[in-house]
ZATORRO-525615 format. One record per residue (C-alpha): residue in three letters; x, y, z. Coordinates in pm, whole numbers, padded with zeros to 5 digits, always signed. Example, Ala and Ser with C-alpha at 12.3 -4.5 7.8 and 13.67 -1.06 7.14 Angstrom:
BEGIN
ala+01230-00450+00780
ser+01367-00106+00714
***
This chain:
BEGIN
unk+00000+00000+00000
unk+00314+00239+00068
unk+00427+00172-00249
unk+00100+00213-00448
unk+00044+00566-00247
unk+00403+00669-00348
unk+00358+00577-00678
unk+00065+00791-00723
unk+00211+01052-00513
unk+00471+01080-00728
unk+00276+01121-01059
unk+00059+01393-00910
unk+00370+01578-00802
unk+00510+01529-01165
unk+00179+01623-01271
unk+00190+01929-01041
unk+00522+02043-01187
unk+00458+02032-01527
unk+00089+02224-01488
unk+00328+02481-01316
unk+00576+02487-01596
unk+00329+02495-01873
unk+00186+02850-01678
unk+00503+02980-01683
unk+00582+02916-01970
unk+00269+03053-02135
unk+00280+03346-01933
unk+00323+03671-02154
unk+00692+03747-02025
unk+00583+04066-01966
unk+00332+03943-01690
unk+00647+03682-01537
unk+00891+04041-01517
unk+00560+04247-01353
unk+00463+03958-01119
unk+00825+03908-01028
unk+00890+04285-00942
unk+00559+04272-00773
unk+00425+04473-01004
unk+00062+04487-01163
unk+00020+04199-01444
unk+00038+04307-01768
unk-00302+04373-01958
unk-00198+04360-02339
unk-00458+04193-02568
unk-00237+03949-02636
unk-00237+03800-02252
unk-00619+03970-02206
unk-00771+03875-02536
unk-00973+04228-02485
unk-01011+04479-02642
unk-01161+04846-02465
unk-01438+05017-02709
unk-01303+05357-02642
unk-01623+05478-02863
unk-01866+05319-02535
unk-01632+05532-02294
unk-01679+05847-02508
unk-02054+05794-02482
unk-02190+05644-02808
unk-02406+05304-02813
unk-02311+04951-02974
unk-02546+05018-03234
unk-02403+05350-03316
unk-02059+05223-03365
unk-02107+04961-03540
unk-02298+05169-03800
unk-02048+05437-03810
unk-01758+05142-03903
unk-02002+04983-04128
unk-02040+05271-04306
unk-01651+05357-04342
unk-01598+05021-04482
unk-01959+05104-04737
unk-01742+05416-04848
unk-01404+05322-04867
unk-01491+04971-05049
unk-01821+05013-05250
unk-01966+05332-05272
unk-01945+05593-05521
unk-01639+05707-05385
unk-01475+05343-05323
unk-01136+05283-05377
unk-01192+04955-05430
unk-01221+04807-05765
unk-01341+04382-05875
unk-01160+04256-06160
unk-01324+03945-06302
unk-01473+03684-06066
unk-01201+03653-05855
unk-00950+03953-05808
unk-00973+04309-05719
unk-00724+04613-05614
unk-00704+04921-05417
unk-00626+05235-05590
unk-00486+05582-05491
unk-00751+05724-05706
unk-00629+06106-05718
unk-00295+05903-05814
unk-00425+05685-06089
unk-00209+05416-05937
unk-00218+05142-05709
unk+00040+05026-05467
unk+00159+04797-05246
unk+00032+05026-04890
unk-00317+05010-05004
unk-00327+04672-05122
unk-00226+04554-04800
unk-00381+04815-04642
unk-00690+04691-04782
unk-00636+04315-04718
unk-00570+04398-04349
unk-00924+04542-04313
unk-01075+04280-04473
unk-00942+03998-04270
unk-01047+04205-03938
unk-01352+04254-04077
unk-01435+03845-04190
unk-01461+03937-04506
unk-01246+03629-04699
unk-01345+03692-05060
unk-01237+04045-05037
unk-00961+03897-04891
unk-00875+03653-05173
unk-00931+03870-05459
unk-00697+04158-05374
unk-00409+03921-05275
unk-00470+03743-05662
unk-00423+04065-05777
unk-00110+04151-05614
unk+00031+03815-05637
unk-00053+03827-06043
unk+00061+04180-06146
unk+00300+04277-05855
unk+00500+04037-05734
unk+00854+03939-05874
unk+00865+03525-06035
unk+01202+03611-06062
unk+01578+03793-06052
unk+01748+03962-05756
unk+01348+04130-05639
unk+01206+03747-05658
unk+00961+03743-05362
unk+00895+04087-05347
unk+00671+04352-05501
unk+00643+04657-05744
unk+00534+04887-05510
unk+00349+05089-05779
unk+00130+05004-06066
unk-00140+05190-06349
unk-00450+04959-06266
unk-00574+05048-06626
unk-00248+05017-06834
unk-00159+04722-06622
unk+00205+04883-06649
unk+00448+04924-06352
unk+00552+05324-06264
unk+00829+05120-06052
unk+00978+04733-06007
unk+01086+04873-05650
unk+00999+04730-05332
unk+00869+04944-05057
unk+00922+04768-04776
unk+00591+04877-04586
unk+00417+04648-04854
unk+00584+04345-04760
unk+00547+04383-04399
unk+00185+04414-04374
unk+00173+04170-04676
unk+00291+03883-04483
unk+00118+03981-04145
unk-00174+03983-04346
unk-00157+03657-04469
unk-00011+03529-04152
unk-00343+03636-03976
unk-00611+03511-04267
unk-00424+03171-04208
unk-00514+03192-03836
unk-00856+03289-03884
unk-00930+03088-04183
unk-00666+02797-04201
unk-00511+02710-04545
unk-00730+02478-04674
unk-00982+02678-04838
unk-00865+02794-05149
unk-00499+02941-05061
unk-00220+02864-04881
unk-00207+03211-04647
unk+00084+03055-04415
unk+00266+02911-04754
unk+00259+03272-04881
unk+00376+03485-04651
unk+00681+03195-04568
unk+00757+03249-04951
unk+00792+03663-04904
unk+01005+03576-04601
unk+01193+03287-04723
unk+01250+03515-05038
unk+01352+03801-04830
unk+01611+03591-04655
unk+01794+03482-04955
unk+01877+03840-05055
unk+02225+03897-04982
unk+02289+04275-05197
unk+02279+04069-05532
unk+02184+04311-05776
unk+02120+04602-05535
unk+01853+04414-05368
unk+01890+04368-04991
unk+01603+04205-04688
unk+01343+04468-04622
unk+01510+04461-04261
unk+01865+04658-04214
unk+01988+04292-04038
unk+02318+04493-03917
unk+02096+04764-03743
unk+01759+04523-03727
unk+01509+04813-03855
unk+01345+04813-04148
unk+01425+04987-04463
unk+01283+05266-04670
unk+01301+05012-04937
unk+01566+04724-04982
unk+01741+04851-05267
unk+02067+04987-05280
unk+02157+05283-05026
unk+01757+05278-04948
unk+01866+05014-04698
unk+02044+05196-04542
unk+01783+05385-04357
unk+01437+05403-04287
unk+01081+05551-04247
unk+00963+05571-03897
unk+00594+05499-04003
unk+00699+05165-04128
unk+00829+05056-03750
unk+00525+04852-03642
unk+00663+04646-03331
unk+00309+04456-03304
unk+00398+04352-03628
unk+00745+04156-03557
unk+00577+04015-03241
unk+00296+03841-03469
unk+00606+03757-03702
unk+00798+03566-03398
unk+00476+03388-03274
unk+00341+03249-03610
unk+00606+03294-03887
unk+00784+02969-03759
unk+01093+03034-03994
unk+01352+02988-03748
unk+01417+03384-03676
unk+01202+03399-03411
unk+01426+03595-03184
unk+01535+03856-03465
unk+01201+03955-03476
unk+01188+04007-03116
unk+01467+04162-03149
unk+01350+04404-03426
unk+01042+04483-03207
unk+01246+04600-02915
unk+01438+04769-03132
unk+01200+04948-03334
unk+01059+05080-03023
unk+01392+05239-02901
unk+01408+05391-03212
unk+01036+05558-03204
unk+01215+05694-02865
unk+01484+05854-03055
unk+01306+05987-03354
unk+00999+06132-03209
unk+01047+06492-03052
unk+01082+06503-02721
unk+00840+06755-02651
unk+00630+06779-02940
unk+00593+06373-03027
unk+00617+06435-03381
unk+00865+06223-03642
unk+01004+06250-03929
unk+00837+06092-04287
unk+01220+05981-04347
unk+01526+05875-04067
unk+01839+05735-03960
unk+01849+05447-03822
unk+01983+05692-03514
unk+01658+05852-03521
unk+01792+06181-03691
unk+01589+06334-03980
unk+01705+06191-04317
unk+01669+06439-04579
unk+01569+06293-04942
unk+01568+06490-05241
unk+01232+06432-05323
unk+01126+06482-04962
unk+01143+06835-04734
unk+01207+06732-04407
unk+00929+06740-04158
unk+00596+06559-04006
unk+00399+06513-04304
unk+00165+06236-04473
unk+00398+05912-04417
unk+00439+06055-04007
unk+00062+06013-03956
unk+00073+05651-03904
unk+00319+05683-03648
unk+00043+05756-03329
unk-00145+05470-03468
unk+00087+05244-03479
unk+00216+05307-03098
unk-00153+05282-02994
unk-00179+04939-03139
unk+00144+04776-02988
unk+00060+04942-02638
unk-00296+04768-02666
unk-00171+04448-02824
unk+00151+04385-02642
unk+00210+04661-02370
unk+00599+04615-02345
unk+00652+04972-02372
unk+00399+05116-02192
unk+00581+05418-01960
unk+00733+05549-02251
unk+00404+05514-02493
unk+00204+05682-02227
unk+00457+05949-02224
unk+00464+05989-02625
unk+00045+05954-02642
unk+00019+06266-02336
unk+00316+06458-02526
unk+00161+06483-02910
unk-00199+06520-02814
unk-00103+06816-02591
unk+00075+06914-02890
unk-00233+06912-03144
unk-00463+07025-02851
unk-00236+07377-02841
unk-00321+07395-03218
unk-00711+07371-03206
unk-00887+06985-03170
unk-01094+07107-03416
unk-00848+07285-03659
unk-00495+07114-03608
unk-00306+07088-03970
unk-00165+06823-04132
unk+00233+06938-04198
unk+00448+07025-03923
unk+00809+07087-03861
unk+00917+06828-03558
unk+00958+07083-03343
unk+00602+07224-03404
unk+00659+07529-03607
unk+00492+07537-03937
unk+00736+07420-04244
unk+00822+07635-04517
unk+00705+07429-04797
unk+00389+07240-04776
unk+00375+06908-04981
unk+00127+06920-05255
unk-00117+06626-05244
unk-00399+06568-05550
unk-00299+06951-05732
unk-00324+07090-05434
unk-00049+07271-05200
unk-00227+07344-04875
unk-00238+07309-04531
unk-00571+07056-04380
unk-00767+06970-04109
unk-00717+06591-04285
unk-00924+06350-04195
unk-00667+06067-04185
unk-00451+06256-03943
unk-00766+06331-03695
unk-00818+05944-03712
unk-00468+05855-03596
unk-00438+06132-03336
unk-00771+05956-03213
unk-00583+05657-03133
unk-00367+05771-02914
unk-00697+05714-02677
unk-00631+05371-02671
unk-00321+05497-02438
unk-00432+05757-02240
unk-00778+05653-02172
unk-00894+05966-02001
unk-01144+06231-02076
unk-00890+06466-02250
unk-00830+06243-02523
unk-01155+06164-02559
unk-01139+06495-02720
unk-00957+06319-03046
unk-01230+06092-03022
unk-01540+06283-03007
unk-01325+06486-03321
unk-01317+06161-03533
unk-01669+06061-03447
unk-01795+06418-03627
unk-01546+06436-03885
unk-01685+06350-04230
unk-01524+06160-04522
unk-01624+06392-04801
unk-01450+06692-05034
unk-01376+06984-04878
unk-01509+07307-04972
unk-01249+07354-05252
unk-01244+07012-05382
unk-00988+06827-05287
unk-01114+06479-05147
unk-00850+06171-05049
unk-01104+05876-05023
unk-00804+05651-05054
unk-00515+05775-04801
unk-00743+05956-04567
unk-01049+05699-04636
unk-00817+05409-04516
unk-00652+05571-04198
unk-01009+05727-04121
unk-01146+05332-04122
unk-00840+05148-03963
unk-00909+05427-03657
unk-01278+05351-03651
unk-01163+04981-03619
unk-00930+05051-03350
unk-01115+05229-03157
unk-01426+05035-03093
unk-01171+04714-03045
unk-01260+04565-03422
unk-00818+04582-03526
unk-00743+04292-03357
unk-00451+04041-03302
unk-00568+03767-03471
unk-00458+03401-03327
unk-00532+03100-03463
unk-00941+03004-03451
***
């Protein structure tokens, strides 16, 4: 009987040990470093699976919200503004309308909302389109994409990779494979391993380099030639490396890790320390890199940036004194400016640049719509009745021309609708269903 009650004894304590490891081991490592320090646990989506409806904490009902996204997604993708176009019975694009182009940001752009949103076919059609007309079968760019293309003409304004396109590209795919497996018409997880087992292999043959500076482990303006050699702060998505290291399963687990933590010291360095604004273009230091095509400054490519923050502080939280900081920092910044009448082009210091960027014929300063949206975000961080300011700003702001004509249902129609989804908690981290 001793030896019968030992013997059992002994599996529950084996039992016992391994439940224990298992938790640990499936503990966010944030939460292990908070409960170790005695700290408070960690409450990213990612350990949580929740995600706040800032919209219900400014005051608006369910059914409200979900009408307003609803009817983002009806303008943006089918109504008589859409930038959304079906070709055939099964592919489609996104196009910069005022542009006459379209290009690897809104395609992916585009396939990111419809995944959120459940909706496959949408999906499916605008990654048949890329994959036919913009990616590379072969040479030194095999793998990657023309970032730019005439949607009528079918001909390419450049074989050039920006390296935004590829990085939502395969998160895209990465999350339609989680929430619709691979069996149901196309391989999502065989695709985006293909982009990254492509991007691997480049070694500087032919000018073409990984989209990822693997010396400094940031991610380059584009991957071509001395383009590698810095970077765009609005490309620097940390939530995005994170999803990379979890599902990519290509063996560089920990230099995506790596590449989060790093791209989050460099948002440190290149956003101003009192005014929160970036760059469009930087070092890999964080200093302003100066293009000839571009006049330095916070412009279009710089909105993304507060969205981007807001979702790796709700989705992973790993950064969250400094985010906190950077979300209190640039919303005091636009608040001094007006909620209601903040522009769109700054110096990084605040002061107003001396040439303004032309966008769609026209050279002027904007309220935009896009820029609102992202600001809005920065809710997700603060969560306190001054930025609920942004919000209330975004819920009244209209996707329509202005009084003189100009009208962006592309640029500012997709930022405007990934901040809808954000805020009421529909952007989120998708795992496997």
């Amino acid at each position: 009987m001793k030896n019968i009650f030992f013997k059992y004894t002994s599996v529950y304590r084996g039992y016992l040990f391994l439940l224990i490891l298992t938790t640990v081991h499936l503990m966010n490592p944030a939460d292990a470093v908070a409960q170790k320090k005695g700290g408070a646990k960690n409450n990213a989506a990612f350990t949580t699976g929740k995600y706040d409806n800032i919209f219900i904490d400014a005051g608006y009902s369910k059914a409200d919200i979900d009408q307003k996204v609803d009817k983002a997604y009806y303008d943006v993708f089918e109504g008589p503004n859409r930038v959304y176009f079906e070709v055939g019975d099964s592919m489609a694009y996104v196009s910069d309308v005022k542009n006459h182009d379209a290009r690897t940001e809104g395609l992916s752009y585009g396939m990111m909302i419809a995944v959120q949103l459940n909706k496959k076919d949408v999906f499916d059609r605008i990654w048949r389109w890329s994959k036919e007309y913009l990616q590379h079968p072969d040479g030194p760019s095999k793998g990657y994409f023309a970032w730019s293309i005439n949607p009528e003409t079918m001909k390419k304004n450049s074989d050039g990779t920006a390296s935004d396109g590829e990085l939502y590209f395969v998160t895209d795919l990465l999350f339609a494979s989680n929430r619709w497996g691979n069996n149901t018409g196309i391989n999502y997880y065989a695709e985006a391993r293909k982009i990254l087992d492509a991007m691997w292999k480049k070694d500087g043959t032919g000018g073409i380099h990984n989209i990822i500076n693997t010396a400094h482990k940031q991610i380059s303006f584009t991957p071509e030639k001395d383009n590698y050699n810095w970077t765009d702060p609005s490309y620097h998505l940390p939530a995005f490396y994170e999803i990379w290291a979890l599902y990519a399963k290509d063996g560089h687990e920990q230099f995506y890790k790596d590449c989060a933590d790093t791209s989050r010291a460099f948002l440190h360095r290149t956003c101003d320390a009192v005014t929160g604004l970036s760059p469009d273009y930087a070092e890999f230091s964080g200093a302003i890199h100066v293009a000839p095509w571009m006049p330095a400054g916070f412009r279009y490519d710089s909105w993304r940036v507060p969205m981007n923050i807001a979702m790796d502080y709700t989705w992973f939280a790993k950064d969250k004194a400094w985010q906190q900081d950077y979300a209190k920092k640039i919303q005091q910044f636009l608040r001094s400016k007006g909620i209601s009448k903040f522009e769109d082009q700054f110096n990084t210091d605040g002061t107003t640049p001396a040439e303004i960027l032309q966008a769609g014929g026209f050279k002027k300063l904007r309220h935009s719509i896009g820029l609102v949206g992202t600001a809005a975000t920065t809710a997700m961080i603060t969560k306190d009745k001054a930025g609920l300011d942004f919000v209330h700003e975004l819920w009244n702001s209209k996707l329509e021309p202005y009084e003189d004509g100009y009208f962006d249902p592309y640029y500012d129609g997709l930022l405007y609708l990934f901040s809808l989804m954000h805020l009421s908690g529909k952007y989120q981290l998708i795992t496997p269903q």
